[in-house]
C-alpha positions in Angstrom: 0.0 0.0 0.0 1.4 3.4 -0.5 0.6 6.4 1.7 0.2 9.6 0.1 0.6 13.1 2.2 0.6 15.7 0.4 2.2 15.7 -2.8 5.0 12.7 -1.1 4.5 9.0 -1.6 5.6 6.3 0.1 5.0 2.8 1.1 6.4 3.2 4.7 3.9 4.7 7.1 6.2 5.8 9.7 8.2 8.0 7.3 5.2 9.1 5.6 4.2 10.3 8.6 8.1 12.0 9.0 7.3 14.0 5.7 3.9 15.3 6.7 5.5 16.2 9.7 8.5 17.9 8.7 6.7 19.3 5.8 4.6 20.9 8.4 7.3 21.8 11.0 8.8 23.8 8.3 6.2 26.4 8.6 7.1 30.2 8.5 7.7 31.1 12.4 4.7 32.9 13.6 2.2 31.5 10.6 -0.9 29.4 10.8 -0.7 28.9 14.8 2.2 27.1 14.9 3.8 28.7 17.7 1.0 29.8 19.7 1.4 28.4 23.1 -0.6 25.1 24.0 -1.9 25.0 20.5 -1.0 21.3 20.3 -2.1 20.6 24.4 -1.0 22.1 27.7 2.5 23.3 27.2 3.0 22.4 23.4 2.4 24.2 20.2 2.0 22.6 16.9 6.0 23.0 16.1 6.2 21.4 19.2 4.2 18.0 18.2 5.9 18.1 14.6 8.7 17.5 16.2 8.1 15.1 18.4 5.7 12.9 15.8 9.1 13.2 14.0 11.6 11.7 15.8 9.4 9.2 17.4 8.4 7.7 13.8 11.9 8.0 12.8 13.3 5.8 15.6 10.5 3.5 14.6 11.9 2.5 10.8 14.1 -0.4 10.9 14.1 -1.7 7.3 15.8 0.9 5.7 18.6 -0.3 3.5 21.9 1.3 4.9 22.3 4.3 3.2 18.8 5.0 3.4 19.5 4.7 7.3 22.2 7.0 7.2 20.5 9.8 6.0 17.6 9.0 8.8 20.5 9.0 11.6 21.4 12.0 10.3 18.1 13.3 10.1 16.6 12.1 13.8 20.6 13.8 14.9 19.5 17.1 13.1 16.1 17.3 14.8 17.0 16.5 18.4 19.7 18.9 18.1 17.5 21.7 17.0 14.0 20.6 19.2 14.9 23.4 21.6 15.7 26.1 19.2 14.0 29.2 18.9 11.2 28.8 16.0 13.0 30.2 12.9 15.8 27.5 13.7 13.7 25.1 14.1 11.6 26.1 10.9 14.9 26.0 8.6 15.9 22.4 10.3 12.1 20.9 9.4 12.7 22.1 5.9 15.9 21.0 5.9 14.8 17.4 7.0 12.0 17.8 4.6 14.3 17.7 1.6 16.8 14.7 2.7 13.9 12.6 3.3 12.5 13.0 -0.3 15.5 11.0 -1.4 15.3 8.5 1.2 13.5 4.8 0.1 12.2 2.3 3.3 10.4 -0.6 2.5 7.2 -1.1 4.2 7.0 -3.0 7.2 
């Protein structure tokens, strides 16, 4: 089965759902809600949640062929590093993520 988010297809569902996310994450700081406080829950903004959604269904692939796992290392390295950053950081590392992960090919699981 492949699962489509927004323009992206894949045949993995946990990075499928890393796309969405980071495609999302990569919002302009300030636009759309996505840093009001608790607009994901008490004590989380939607930036917040992308990020966290992110790096949890990265840690969950584990059939990626090696390379393909290198660039996710790299990627799940990239976000944790930049989770705490103020929001324009944080918007440039989603986007960032975003485009490494349209080259990136896991087989479903």
């Amino acid at each position: 089965m492949d699962y489509i988010n927004g323009e992206d297809v894949t045949d993995n569902e946990h990075l499928a759902e890393v796309i969405d996310m980071t495609r999302e994450g990569s919002a302009q700081p300030g636009s759309a809600g996505y840093d009001e406080p608790d607009s994901a829950g008490p004590g989380m903004t939607l930036r917040d949640s992308c990020f966290h959604v992110a790096i949890e269904e990265l840690q969950k692939i584990q059939s990626a062929p090696q390379e393909s796992q290198e660039e996710i290392d790299r990627v799940l390295q990239m976000l944790r590093e930049a989770q705490n950053a103020n929001n324009e950081r944080r918007a440039r590392v989603m986007a960032k993520a975003h485009e490494i992960l349209q080259d990136v090919w896991v087989p479903p699981e």
